[in-house]
C-alpha positions as CSV (number, residue, x, y, z in Angstrom):
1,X,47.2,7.8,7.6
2,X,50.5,7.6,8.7
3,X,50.8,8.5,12.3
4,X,51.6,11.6,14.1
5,X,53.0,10.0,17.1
6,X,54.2,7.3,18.5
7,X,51.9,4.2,18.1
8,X,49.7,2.9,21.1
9,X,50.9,-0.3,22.6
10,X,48.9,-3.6,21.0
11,X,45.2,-4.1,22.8
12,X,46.2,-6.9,25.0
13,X,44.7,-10.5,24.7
14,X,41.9,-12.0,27.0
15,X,44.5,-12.5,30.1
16,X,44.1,-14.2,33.7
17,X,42.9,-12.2,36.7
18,X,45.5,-10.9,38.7
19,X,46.6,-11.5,42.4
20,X,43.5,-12.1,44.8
21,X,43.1,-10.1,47.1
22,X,42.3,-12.4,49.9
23,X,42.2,-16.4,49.8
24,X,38.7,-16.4,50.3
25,X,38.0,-15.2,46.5
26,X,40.7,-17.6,45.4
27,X,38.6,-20.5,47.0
28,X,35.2,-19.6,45.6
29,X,36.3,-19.5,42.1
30,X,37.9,-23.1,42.6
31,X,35.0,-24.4,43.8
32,X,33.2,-22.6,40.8
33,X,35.2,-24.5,38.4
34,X,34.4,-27.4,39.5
35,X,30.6,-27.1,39.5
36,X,30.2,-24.7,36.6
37,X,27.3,-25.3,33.8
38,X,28.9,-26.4,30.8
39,X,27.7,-23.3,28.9
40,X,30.1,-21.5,31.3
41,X,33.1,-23.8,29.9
42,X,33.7,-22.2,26.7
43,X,37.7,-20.6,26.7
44,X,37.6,-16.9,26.1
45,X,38.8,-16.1,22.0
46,X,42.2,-15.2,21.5
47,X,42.6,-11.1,19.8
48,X,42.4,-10.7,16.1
49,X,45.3,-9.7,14.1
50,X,43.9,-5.6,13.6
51,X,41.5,-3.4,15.3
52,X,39.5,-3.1,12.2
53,X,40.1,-3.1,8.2
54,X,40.5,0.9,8.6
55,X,42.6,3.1,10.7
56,X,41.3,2.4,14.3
57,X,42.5,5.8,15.5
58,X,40.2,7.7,12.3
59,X,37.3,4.9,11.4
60,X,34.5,7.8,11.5
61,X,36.4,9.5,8.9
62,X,35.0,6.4,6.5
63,X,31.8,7.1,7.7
64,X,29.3,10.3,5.9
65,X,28.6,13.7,7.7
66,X,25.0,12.8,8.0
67,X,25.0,9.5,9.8
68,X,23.8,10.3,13.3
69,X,25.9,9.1,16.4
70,X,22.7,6.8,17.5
71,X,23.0,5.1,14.2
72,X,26.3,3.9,14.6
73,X,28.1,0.9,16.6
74,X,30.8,2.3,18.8
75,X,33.4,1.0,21.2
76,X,33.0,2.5,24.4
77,X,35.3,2.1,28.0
78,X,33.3,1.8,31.7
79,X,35.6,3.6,34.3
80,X,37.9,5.1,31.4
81,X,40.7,6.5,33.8
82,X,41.1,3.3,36.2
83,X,44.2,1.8,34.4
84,X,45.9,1.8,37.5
85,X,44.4,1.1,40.8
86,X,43.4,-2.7,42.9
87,X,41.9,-5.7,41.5
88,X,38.7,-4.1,41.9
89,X,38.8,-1.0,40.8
90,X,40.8,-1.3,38.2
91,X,38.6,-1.7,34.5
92,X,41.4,-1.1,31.8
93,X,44.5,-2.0,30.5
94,X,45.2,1.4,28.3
95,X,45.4,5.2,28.8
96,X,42.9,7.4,27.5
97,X,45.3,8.7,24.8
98,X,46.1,4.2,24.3
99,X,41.7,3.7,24.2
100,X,41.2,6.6,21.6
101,X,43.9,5.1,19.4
102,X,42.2,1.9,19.6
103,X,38.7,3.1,17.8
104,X,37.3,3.7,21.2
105,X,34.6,6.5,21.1
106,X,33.3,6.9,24.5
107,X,34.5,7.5,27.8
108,X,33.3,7.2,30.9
109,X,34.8,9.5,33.5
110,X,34.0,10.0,37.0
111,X,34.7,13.3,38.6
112,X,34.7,13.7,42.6
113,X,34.1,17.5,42.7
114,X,37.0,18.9,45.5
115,X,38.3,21.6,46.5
116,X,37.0,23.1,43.3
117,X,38.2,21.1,40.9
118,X,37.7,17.5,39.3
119,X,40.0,14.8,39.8
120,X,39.4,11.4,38.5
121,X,37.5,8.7,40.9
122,X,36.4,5.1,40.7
123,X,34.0,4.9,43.8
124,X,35.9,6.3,47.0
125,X,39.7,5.4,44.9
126,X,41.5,8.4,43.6
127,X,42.7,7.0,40.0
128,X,45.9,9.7,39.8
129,X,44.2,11.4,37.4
130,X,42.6,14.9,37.1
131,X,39.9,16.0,34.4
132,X,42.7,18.1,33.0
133,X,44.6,15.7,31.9
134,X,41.3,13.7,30.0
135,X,40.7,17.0,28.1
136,X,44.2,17.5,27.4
137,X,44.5,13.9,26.0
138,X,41.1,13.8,24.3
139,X,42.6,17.2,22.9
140,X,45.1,16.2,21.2
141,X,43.5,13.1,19.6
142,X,41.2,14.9,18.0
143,X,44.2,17.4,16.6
144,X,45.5,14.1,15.3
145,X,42.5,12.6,14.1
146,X,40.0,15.6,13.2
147,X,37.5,13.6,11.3
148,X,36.7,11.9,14.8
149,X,34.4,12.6,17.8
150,X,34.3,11.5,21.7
151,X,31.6,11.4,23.6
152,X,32.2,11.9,27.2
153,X,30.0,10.4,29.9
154,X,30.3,12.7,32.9
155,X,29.5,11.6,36.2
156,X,29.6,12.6,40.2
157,X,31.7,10.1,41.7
158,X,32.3,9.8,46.0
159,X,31.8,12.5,48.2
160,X,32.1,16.3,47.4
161,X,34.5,18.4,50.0
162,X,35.5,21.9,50.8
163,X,34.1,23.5,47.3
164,X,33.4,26.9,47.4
165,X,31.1,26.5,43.9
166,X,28.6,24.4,42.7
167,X,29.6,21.2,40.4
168,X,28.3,23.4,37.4
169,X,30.4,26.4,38.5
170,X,33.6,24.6,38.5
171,X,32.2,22.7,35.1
172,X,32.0,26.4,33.6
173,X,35.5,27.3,35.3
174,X,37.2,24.3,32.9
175,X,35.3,25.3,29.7
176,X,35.8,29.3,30.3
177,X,38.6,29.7,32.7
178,X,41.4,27.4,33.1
179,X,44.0,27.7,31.4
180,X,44.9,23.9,31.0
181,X,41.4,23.3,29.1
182,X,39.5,26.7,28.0
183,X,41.4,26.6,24.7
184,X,40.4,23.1,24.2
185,X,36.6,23.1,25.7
186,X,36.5,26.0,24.2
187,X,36.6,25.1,20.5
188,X,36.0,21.6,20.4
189,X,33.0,21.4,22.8
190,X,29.8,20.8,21.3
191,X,26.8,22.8,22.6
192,X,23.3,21.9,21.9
193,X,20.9,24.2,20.1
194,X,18.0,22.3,21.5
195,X,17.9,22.3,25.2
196,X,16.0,19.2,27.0
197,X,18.8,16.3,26.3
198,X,17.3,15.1,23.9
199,X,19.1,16.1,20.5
200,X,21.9,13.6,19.3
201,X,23.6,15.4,16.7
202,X,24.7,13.5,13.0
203,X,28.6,13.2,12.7
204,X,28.9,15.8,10.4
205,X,28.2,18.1,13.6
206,X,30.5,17.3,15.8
207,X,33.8,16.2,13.6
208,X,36.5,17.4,15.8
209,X,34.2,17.7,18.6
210,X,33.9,16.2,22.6
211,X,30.0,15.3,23.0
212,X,29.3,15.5,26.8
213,X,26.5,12.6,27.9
214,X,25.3,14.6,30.7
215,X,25.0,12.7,34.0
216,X,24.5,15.5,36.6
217,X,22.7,17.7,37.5
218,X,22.6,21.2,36.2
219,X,21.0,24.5,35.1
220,X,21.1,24.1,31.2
221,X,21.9,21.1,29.0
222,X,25.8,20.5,28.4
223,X,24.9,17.7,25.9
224,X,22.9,14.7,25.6
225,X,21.0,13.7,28.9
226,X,21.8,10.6,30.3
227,X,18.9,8.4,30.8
228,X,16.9,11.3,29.4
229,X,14.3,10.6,26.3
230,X,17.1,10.0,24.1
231,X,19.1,7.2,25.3
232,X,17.9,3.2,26.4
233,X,20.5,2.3,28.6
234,X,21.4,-1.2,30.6
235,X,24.4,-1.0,33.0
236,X,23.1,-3.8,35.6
237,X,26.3,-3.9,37.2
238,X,25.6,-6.4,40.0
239,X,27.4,-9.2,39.2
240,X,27.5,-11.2,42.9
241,X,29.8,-14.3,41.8
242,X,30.7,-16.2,38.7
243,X,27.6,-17.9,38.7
244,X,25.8,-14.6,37.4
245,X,27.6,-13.7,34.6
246,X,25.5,-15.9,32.4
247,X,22.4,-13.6,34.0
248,X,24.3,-10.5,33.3
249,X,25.1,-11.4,29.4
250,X,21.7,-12.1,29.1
251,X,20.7,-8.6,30.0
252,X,23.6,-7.4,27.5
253,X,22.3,-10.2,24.7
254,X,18.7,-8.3,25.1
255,X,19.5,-4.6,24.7
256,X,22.2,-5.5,21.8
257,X,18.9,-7.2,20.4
258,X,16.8,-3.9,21.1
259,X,19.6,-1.3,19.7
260,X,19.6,-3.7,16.1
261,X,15.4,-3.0,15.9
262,X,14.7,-0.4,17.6
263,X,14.3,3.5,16.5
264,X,17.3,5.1,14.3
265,X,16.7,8.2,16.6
266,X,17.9,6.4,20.2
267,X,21.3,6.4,21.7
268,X,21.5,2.9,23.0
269,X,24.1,2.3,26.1
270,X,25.1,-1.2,26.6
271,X,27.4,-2.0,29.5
272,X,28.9,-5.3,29.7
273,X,30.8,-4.2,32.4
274,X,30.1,-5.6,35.7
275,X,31.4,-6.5,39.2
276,X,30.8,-8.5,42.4
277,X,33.4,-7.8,45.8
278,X,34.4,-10.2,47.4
279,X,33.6,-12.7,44.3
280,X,34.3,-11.3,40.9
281,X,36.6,-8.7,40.0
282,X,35.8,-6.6,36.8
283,X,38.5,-8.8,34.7
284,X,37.2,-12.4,36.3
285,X,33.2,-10.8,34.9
286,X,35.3,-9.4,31.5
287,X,36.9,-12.3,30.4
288,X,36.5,-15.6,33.2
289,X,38.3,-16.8,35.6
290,X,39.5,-20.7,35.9
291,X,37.7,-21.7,32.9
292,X,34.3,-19.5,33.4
293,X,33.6,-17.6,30.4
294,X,33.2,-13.9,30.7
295,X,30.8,-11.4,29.6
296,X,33.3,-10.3,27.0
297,X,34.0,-13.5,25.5
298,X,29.7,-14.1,25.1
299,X,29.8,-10.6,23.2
300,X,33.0,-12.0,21.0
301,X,31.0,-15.2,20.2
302,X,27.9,-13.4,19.6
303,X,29.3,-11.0,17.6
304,X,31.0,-13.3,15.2
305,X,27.6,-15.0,13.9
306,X,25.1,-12.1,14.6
307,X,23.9,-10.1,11.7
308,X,25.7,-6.7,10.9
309,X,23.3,-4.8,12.8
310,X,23.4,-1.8,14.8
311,X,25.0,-1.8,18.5
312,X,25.2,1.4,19.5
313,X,27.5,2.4,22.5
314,X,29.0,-0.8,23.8
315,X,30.5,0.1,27.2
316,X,33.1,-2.3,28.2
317,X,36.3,-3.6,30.8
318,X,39.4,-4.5,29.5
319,X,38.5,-4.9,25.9
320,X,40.5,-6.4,23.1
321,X,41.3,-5.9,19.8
322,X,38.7,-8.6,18.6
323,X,35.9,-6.6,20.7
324,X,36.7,-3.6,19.4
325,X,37.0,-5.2,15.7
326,X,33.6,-6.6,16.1
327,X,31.7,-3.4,16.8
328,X,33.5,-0.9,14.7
329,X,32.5,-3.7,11.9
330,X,28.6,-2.7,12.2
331,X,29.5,0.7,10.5
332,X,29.4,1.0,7.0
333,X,30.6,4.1,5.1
């Protein structure tokens, strides 16, 4: 389709780490290099040409009404709003509005409930970024793009302060209330008929739609629990030094395994994010540092030669267009 607005920049290529931020990490992954298992060795891939054969920003529109979400393969962003921010809190190269272009599908976004409202976190950083503006930009993509869904992992993030509600309360506030969102949250959000979590809706049900994957605590189901009885998830995110990103693929290598066999009804949630202070940043675990091979760049080379089976939600740092490519290409209309 020919687009609305102007395009996204290009999904950037595997690139190097940035500045350390102390000598001491610089050091480490020297020595690593110089010690590393040979299976380590392997460069990470450079990007493919396209996202996908079909319009990135519109590939569920390929896809029938009555394929359910935990029967497809979809591209999926750890710490969604950190596109800004230190070496190790930072997790992505694009905006939200940049990752939904791309063919991502799911976004993870952290929400420190204070002073009754929901600005955007990464641990105890404050990302410049308030839920507003997610719903506004995950708003407008779907305007663009109405044969689309995004599912929305929300989470607690740091400490809550000087609130005069509960984190539900101020939840209902956005969806009923404010003026920057209830218009939005207010048509597109999808609302469960079946309480307990454990309904995943088919497509069909949610064209147009934001999915919440609920990750808090609350009175009544605002989507599809996480961890509840619909969803096997891995996000093992200790990832001490370069060393254990072999051990950390392997854990992704299984559950990508498990998703392909397992039951059509079950919402698998595969992280390959991962991290390690003071000894691997989230890009250094994404993508290698010094010639160590990355989780990413496993998934890339897995990908390539695996058979076109089901994924489910791969949840990922600084992804590229190959990435992306690979996963959307488990779908078939």
């Amino acid at each position: 389709m020919p687009p609305v607005s102007a395009p996204a920049r290009p999904l950037p290529a595997p690139a190097p780490a940035g500045p350390r931020p102390a000598p001491l990490s610089l050091l480490w992954s020297a020595l690593i290099t110089l010690v590393v298992l040979p299976g380590l060795m392997a460069p990470a891939p450079a990007a493919a040409e396209t996202v996908t054969a079909a319009e990135p920003a519109a590939w569920m529109g390929a896809l029938p009404d009555g394929a359910g979400l935990a029967e497809l393969s979809i591209p999926g962003t750890h710490d969604s709003g950190a596109w800004r921010g230190t070496v190790w809190s930072r997790t992505q190269d694009l905006t939200i509005t940049e990752q939904l272009d791309a063919g991502v599908r799911f976004l993870d976004v952290r929400t420190r409930h204070y002073r009754d409202a929901f600005p955007i976190h990464h641990g105890a950083e404050y990302l410049h970024l308030n839920f507003t503006d997610v719903v506004v930009a995950i708003g407008a993509f779907l305007e663009r793009n109405p044969s689309e869904t995004v599912l929305i992992r929300m989470k607690r993030e740091h400490t809550e302060e000087e609130n005069t509600r509960s984190y539900e309360e101020t939840l209902d506030h956005y969806i009923e209330e404010d003026p920057g969102t209830r218009e939005i949250l207010g048509e597109r959000l999808w609302r469960p008929a079946q309480q307990g979590g454990a309904y995943v809706p088919d497509l069909g049900e949610v064209r147009g739609r934001i999915v919440i994957v609920q990750d808090f605590p609350a009175s009544r189901d605002y989507g599809i629990g996480w961890n509840g009885p619909a969803t096997d998830i891995q996000d093992d995110y200790r990832v001490p030094t370069l060393f254990d990103i072999p051990a950390k693929w392997d854990k992704v290598r299984a559950h990508l395994n498990e998703a392909a066999s397992g039951p059509a009804g079950t919402l698998y949630i595969n992280h390959l994010s991962g991290s390690g202070a003071p000894f691997a940043n989230p890009r250094e675990v994404a993508w290698g540092f010094l010639g160590s091979r990355g989780v990413n760049a496993y998934a890339v080379a897995h990908l390539r030669q695996a058979p076109p089976e089901r994924t489910g939600i791969v949840v990922m740092d600084f992804p590229d267009r190959e990435l992306i490519d690979l996963v959307l290409a488990r779908n078939t209309g």
